[in-house]
N, C-alpha and C positions, 0 to 999 in steps of 0.2 A: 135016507133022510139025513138031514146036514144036523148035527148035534150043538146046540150053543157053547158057545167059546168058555162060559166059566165051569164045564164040563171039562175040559182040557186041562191038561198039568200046566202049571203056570210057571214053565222053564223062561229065562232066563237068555236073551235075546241081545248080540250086539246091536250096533248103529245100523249095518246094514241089512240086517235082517230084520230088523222094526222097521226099516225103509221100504222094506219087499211087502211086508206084511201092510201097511199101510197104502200100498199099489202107489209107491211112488218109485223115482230113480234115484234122488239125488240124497243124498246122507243127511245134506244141509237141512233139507226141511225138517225132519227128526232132533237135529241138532238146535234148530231155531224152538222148536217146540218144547225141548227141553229149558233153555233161554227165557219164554214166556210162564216157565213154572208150569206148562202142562204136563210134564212127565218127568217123574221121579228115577233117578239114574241111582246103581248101585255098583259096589267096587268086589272087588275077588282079592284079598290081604296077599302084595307082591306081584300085583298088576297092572297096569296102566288102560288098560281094557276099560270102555265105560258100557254099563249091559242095562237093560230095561225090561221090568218083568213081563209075559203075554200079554197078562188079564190088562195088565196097566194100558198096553200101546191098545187094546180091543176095546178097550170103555170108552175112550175119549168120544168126542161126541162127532156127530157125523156131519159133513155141511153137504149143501149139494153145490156140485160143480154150477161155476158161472162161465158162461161161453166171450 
């Protein structure tokens, strides 16, 4: 049995791994999302890295694919 996602530690995710998690390829879309205020970006003090927490990229809300 698949356990719900706010069960999971809520680490701490670059661009491309919100990218994955999100079943997409491209970074941009993640980057645009953050752009429209959908998703709150956090910093690591002496990094340049921008990271996104799990729970955050797994709440957003779902569309369905348009063909």
């Amino acid at each position: 049995m698949i356990e719900p996602y706010k069960n999971q530690p809520n680490y701490l995710l670059n661009m491309s791994q919100a990218t994955r998690v999100l079943g997409n390829k491209d970074y941009r879309f993640v980057e645009n999302l953050i752009h429209r205020g959908l998703l709150n970006t956090y910093n690591i003090p002496g990094s340049k890295r921008v990271l996104l927490k799990y729970h955050d990229v797994m709440s957003l809300p779902k569309t369905e694919k348009q063909d």
